[in-house]
LUMDRENRO-726983 format. One line per 2 residues: number of its first residue (from 1); their letters; for each residue x, y, z of C-alpha. Coordinates in Angstrom, 1 decimal, always signed. Example, Ala and Ser with C-alpha at 12.3 -4.5 7.8 and 13.67 -1.06 7.14 Angstrom:
BEGIN
1 = AS = +12.3:-4.5:+7.8; +13.7:-1.1:+7.1
This chain:
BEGIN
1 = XX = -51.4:-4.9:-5.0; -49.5:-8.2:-5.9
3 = XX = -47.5:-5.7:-8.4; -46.3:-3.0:-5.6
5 = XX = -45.0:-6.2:-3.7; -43.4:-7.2:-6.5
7 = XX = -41.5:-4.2:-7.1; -41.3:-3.3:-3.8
9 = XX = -39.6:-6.8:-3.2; -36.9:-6.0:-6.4
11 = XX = -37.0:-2.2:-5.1; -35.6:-3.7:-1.6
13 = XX = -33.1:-6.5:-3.6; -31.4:-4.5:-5.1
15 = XX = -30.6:-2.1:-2.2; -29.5:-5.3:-0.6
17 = XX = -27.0:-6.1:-3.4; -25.7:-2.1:-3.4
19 = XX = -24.9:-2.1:+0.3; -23.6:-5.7:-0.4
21 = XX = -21.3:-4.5:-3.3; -19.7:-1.8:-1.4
23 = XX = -19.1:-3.4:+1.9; -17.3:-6.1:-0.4
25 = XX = -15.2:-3.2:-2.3; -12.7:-2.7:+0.3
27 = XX = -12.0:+1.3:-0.4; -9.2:+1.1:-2.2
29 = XX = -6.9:-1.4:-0.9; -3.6:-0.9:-0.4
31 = XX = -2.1:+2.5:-1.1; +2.1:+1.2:-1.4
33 = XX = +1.4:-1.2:-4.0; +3.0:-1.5:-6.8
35 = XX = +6.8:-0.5:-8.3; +8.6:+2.8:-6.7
37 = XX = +11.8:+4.1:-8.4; +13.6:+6.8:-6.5
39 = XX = +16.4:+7.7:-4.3; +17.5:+7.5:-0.6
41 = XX = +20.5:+10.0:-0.1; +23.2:+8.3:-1.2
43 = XX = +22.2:+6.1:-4.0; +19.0:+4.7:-6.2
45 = XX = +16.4:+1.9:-4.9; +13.8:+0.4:-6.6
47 = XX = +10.8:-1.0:-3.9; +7.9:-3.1:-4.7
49 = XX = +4.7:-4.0:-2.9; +2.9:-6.3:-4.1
51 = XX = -0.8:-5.5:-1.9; -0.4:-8.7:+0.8
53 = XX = +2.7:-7.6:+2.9; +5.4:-9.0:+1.1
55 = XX = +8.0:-5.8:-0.5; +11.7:-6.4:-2.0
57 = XX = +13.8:-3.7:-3.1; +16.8:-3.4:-5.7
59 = XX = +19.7:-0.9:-5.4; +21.6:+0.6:-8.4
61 = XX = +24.0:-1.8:-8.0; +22.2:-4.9:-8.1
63 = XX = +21.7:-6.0:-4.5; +18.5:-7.4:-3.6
65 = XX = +16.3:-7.6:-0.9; +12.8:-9.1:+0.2
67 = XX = +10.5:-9.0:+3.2; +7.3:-7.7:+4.7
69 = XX = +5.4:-4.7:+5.5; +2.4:-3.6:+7.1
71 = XX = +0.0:-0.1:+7.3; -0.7:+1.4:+10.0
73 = XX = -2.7:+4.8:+9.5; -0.2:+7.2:+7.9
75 = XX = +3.1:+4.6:+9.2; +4.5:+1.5:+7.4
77 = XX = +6.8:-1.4:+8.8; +8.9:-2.7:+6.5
79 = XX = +11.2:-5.7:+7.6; +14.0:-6.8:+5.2
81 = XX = +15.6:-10.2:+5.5; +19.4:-7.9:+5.3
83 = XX = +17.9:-5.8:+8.6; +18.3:-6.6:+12.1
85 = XX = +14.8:-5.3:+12.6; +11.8:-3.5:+11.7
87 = XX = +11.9:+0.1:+10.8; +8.8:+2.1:+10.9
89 = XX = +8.6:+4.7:+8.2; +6.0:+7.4:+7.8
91 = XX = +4.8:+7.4:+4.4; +3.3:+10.5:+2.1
93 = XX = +1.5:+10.0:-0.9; +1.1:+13.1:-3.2
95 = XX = -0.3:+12.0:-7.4; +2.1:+9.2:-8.0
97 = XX = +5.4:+10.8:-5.6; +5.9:+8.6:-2.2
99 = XX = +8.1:+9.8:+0.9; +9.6:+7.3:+3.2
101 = XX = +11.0:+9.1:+6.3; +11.4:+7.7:+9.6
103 = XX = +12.9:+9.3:+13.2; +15.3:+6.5:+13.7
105 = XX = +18.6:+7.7:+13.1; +21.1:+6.6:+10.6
107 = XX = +18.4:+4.9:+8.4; +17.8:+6.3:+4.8
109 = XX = +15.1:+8.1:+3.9; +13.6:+7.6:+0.2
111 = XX = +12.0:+9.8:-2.4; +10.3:+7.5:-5.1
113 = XX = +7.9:+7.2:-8.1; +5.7:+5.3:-8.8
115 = X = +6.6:+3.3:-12.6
């Protein structure tokens, strides 16, 4: 008897610690992060995210840029410290190719990478 406690008791710890384990493993985290390389329609762009919300990007000719995104669903804000605002860009993920397009007009859409 005391031996079917016992294993019953490290039977029921160790479901414990499974179900503790994956509630801890947050499925995946974030999708953007890391380096992107890729164009918009007129000229190359490099974006980072680095997983916590802060992105900066780099275009072929040297100009920098820095600010903050979040996910939301299948959209991503980005705010730049150069823009007057944030944009919201619908994002696609297919292997390691991401699409950045967004309905507001005159803002570039980007084709990228991922390095």
């Amino acid at each position: 008897m005391r031996k079917h406690k016992a294993n019953h008791l490290i039977l029921t710890l160790a479901l414990a610690a499974m179900i503790l384990l994956t509630a801890c493993g947050g499925g995946g985290g974030d999708v953007l992060k890391g380096t992107w390389e890729g164009r918009s329609q007129d000229m190359a762009y490099t974006w980072t995210f680095d997983g916590k919300g802060g992105c900066k990007t780099e275009n072929e000719f040297g100009i920098k840029d820095e600010g903050t995104y979040t996910i939301d669903g299948n959209d991503v804000t980005i705010k730049l410290s150069y823009w007057d605002g944030p944009i919201v860009y619908q994002y696609k993920i297919d292997g390691d190719q991401l699409s950045l397009t967004t309905d507001e007009p005159l803002r570039p859409t980007y084709e990228l990478t991922k390095k």
